[in-house]
N, C-alpha and C positions, 0 to 999 in steps of 0.2 A: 504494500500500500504506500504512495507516497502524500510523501507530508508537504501538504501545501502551504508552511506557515513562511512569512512573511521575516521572521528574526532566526534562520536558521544558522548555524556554525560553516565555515568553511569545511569541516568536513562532509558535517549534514548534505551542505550544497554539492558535494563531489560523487557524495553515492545515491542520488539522486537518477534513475533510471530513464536513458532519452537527454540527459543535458550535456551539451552543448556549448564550451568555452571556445573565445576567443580574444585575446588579448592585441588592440589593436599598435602595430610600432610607430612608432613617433614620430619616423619619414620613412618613405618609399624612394627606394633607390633604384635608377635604370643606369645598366651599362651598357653604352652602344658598339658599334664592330669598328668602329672608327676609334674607338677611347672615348668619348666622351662618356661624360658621367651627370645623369639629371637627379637631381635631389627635389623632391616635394616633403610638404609637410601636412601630417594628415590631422585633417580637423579632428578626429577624434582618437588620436594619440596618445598608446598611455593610457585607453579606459578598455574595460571590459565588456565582450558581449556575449549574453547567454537565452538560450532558445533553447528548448525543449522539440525533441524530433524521436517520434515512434515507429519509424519505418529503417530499410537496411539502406536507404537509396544514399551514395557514398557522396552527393552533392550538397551542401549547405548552405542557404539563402540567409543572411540577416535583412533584416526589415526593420531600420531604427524605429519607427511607431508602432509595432505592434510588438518586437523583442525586445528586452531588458541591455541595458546600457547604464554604467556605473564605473566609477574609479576607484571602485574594489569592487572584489567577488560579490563579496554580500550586497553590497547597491546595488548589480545589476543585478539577481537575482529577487531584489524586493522589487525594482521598476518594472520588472518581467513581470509578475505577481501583479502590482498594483495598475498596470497597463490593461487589467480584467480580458484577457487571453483568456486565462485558464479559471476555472472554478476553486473560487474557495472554497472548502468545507466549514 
C-alpha cells in the first residue's frame, strides 16, 4: 500500500513504488565536432523532479504543472502531492 502522506522521510520517499527522481544540473553543456563548446543554464537547476509512473515503458515525461518540482527531495514530492494528481487518503 503506498503512503500518500505529504511529510514523508527521504527514505519513505525512495521506497515508494512507480517514483521517479530526477535531479535537474545546473547547465547543459554541448560539444560541437569543431571544438566548440555551448554552455546554457537551466532554469530549473539544482531542483528536483519527481512523478510517479506505473507502467514498464523505459521513457519518462516531466510535466512541471502536473509533476512535483522542489529543491529537495521532500518538496518535490509534497508539490507532486499537493498538485492533486494523485488521491489523498
Amino acid at each position: 500500500m503506498v503512503n500518500y502522506n505529504t511529510e514523508l522521510t527521504v527514505e519513505e520517499i525512495l521506497g515508494v513504488e512507480g517514483i521517479v527522481i530526477r535531479k535537474i544540473p545546473r547547465e547543459s553543456r554541448t560539444k560541437w565536432s569543431d571544438g566548440r563548446e555551448e554552455v546554457k543554464v537551466n532554469s530549473l537547476g539544482g531542483k528536483y523532479l519527481v512523478t510517479l509512473k506505473h507502467n514498464q515503458d523505459s521513457i519518462v515525461r516531466f510535466t512541471i504543472g502536473r509533476d512535483g518540482v522542489g529543491e529537495t527531495l521532500q518538496d518535490a514530492w509534497r508539490d507532486l502531492l499537493l498538485n492533486g494528481v494523485y488521491y489523498l487518503p
